[in-house]
C-alpha positions in Angstrom: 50.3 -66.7 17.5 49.9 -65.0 21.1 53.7 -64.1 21.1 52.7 -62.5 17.4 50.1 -60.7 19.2 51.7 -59.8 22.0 54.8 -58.2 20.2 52.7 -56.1 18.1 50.8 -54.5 21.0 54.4 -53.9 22.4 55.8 -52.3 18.9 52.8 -50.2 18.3 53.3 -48.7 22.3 56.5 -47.8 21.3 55.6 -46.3 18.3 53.4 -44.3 20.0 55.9 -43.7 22.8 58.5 -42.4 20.2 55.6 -40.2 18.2 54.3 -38.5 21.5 58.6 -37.7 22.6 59.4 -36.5 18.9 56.3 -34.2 19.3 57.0 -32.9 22.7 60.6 -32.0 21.4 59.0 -30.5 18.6 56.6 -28.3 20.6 59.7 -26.8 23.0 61.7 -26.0 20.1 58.8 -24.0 18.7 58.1 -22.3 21.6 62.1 -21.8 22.4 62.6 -20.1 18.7 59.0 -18.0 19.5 60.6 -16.7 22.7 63.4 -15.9 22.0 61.7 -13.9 19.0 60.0 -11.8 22.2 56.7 -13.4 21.6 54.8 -13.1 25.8 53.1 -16.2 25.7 55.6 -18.3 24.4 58.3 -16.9 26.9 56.1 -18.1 29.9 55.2 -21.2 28.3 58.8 -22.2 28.0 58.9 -21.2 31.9 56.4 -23.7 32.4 58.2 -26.1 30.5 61.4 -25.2 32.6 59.5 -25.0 36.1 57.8 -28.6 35.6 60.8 -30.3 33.9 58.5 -31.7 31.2 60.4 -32.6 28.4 63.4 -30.8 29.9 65.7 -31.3 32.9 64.4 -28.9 35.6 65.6 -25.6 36.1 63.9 -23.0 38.7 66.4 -20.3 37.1 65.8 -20.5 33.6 61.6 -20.5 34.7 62.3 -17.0 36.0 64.2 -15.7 33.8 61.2 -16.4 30.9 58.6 -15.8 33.3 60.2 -12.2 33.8 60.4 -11.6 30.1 56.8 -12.1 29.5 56.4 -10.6 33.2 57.9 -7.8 31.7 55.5 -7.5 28.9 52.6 -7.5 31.2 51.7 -11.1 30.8 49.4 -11.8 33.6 49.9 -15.3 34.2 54.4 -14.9 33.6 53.6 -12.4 36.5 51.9 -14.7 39.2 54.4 -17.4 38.6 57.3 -14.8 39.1 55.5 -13.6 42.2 55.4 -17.6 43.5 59.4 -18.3 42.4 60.5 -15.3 44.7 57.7 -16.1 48.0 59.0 -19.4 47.5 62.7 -18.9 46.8 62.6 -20.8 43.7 65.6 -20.2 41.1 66.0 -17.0 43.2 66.7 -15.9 46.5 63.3 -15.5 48.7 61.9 -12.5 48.7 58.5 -11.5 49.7 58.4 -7.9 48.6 59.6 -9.2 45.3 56.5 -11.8 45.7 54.2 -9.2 46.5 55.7 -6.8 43.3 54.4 -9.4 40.9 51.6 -10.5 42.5 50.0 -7.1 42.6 50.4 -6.2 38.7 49.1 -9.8 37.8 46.1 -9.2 40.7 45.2 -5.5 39.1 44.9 -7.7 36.1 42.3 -9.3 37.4 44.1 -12.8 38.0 42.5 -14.4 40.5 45.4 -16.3 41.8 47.0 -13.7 42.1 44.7 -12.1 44.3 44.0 -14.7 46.6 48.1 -14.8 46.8 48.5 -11.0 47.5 45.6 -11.8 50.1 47.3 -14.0 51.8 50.7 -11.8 51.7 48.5 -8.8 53.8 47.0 -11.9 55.8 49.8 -12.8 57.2 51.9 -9.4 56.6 54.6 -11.4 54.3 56.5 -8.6 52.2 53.8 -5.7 53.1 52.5 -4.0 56.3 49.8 -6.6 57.7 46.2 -5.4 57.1 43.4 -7.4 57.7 40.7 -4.7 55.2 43.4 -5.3 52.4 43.1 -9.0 52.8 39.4 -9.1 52.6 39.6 -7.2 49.6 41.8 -9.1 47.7 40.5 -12.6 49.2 36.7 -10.8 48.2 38.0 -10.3 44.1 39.2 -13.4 43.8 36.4 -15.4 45.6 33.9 -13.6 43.3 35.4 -15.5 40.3 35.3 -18.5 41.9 38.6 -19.4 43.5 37.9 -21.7 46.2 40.9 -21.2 48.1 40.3 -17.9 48.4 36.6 -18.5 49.3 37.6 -20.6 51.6 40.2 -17.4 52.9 37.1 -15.2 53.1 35.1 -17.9 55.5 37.9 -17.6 57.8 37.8 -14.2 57.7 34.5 -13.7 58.2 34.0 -16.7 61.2 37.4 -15.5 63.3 38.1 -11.8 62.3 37.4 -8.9 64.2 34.1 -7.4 65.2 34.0 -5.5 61.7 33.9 -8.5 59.7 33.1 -11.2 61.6 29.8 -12.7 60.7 29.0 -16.4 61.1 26.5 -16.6 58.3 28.8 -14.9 55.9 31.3 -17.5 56.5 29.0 -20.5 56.1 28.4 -19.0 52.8 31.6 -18.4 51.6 32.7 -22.1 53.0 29.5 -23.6 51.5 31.0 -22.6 48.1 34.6 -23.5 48.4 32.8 -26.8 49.8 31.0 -27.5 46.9 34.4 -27.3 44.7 35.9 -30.2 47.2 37.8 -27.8 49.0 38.5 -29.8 52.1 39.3 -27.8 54.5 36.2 -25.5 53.7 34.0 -28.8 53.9 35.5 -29.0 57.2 34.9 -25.8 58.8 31.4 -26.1 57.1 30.8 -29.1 59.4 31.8 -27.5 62.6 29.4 -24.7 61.4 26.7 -27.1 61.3 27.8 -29.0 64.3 28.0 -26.1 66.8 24.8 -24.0 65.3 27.2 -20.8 63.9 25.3 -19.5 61.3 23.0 -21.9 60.5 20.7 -24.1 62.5 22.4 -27.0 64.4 22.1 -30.1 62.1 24.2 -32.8 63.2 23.5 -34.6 60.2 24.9 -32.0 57.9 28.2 -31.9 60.1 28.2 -35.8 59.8 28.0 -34.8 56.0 30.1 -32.7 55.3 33.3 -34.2 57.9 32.6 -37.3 56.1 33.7 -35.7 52.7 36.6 -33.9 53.8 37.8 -37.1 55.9 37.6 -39.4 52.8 40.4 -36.9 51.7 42.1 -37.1 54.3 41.7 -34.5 56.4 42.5 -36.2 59.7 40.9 -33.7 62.2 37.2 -34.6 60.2 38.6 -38.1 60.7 38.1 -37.8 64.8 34.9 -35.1 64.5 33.4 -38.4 62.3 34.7 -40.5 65.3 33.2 -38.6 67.9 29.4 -38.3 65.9 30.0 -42.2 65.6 30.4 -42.6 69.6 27.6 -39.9 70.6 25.5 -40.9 67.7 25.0 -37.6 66.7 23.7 -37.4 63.0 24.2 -41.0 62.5 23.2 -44.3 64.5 25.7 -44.9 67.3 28.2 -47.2 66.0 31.4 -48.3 67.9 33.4 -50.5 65.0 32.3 -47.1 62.8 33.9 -45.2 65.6 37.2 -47.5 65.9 37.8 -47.4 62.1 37.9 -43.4 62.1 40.0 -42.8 64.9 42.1 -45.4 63.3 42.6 -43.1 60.1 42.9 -40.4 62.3 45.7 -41.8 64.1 47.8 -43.2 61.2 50.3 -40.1 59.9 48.9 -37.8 62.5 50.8 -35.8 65.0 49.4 -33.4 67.5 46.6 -33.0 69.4 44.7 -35.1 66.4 46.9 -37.7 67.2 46.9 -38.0 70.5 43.1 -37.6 70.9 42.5 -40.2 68.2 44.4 -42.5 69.7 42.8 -42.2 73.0 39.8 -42.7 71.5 40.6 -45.5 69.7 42.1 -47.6 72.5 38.9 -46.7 74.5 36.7 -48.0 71.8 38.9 -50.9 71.0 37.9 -52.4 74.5 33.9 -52.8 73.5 34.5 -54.6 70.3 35.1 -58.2 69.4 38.4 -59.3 67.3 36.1 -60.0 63.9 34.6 -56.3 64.4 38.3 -55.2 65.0 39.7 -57.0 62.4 36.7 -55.5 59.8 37.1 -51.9 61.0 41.1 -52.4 60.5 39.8 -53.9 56.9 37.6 -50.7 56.0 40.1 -48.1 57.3 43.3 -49.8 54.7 40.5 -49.6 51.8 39.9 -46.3 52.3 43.3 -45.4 53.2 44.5 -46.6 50.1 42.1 -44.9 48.2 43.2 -41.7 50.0 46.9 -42.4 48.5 45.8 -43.0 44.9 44.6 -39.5 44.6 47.7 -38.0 46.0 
């Protein structure tokens, strides 16, 4: 009875399996006759379907060629993912002027990835004339519609730009909201805002906050900052094995400074602990580890 059982749950999966492939086929050869009919939003949808090889073998060259016929037609979105094929050389030859073309007409648009992207082209002067006001503005646009990368952008801007724009408090804010989206890097900074008093009150406990999202992320640099707060008990109880078990997952698939810090500290640590606190720090740092890798 249990083989009975077990062999219709397996036939039914299949079914399903088979039902979910046929429609998937179906869907790209609707959207394939609709594009090639000159409809916009089919023509980037079958660039999707080319970019992310679902339900077709990949190809970055016929992506581009669909995105640029909806591109063509002023579809937005076509026009951002043109602008990322040619900044990163996919399915054509790298080109960031090209990049920048595409992502301007999608960012006048109003796309907010696209303007965070061109942002990032006049940040770093990739395809354009570097220009630190252009930046802001585009970061500023696309932060005000809630981007957090680009949020994140504008912190940076704000907490290491020049004397026009640089204002601590401005960057804790735009941080704070990038933060609150999981942004890591922006929960990050936020905690080094807190920790060192720029922009808001000193509060070690926030710092221990906020480093403690962003480091069950991943980020290994709020990994060691956690390390450190655990060792100075600042914002928590001092806490040695707590200490050892961040520098741990600081060290693992680090390089750098980070690295070599954490494992400095680590080694120093490891000498006031017993084998069972050892052992139970090693424990904690594999669990959270592999939770780390299950959201990759």
């Amino acid at each position: 009875m249990k083989k009975i059982i077990f062999s219709l749950i397996i036939l039914l999966f299949l079914t399903d399996l088979i039902a979910q492939r046929e429609n998937e086929i179906s869907d790209f050869g609707s959207t394939k006759f609709k594009a090639e009919q000159g409809d916009a939003l089919a023509q980037y949808n079958l660039g999707v379907y080319y970019y992310s090889g679902n339900g077709v073998i990949q190809d970055y060259k016929e992506a581009v060629k669909w995105y640029r016929l909806a591109a063509d037609q002023g579809y937005a979105d076509a026009q951002y993912n043109l602008g990322v094929c040619y900044y990163y050389g996919q399915g054509v030859i790298q080109d960031y002027q090209e990049a920048v073309k595409w992502y301007g007409l999608a960012a006048e648009q109003g796309d907010a990835d696209a303007q965070v992207y061109l942002g990032v082209c006049y940040d770093k002067g990739q395809g354009v004339i570097q220009d630190n006001k252009e930046a802001v503005k585009w970061y500023r646009l696309a932060a005000e519609q809630g981007n957090a990368k680009a949020q994140f952008n504008l912190g940076v801007c704000h907490y290491s730009g020049n004397r026009d724009i640089q204002d601590y408090k401005k960057a804790v804010k735009w941080y704070r909201l990038a933060a609150d989206q999981g942004y890591g890097d922006a929960q990050y900074n936020l905690g080094v805002c807190y920790e060192r008093g720029q922009g808001v009150i000193q509060d070690y406990k926030e710092a221990v906050k906020w480093f403690r999202l962003t480091a069950e992320q991943g980020h290994k640099r709020a990994q060691f900052n956690l390390g450190v707060c655990y060792v100075l008990g600042q914002g928590v109880i001092q806490d040695y094995q707590e200490a050892f078990k961040w520098y741990l997952l600081a060290s693992n698939n680090s390089s750098g400074n980070v690295f070599d810090e954490a494992l400095e500290g680590r080694d120093i640590i490891k000498k006031e602990l017993t084998q069972s606190q050892i052992e139970e720090a090693t424990r904690e740092a594999d669990e959270i580890q592999d939770k780390i890798d299950e959201k990759k």
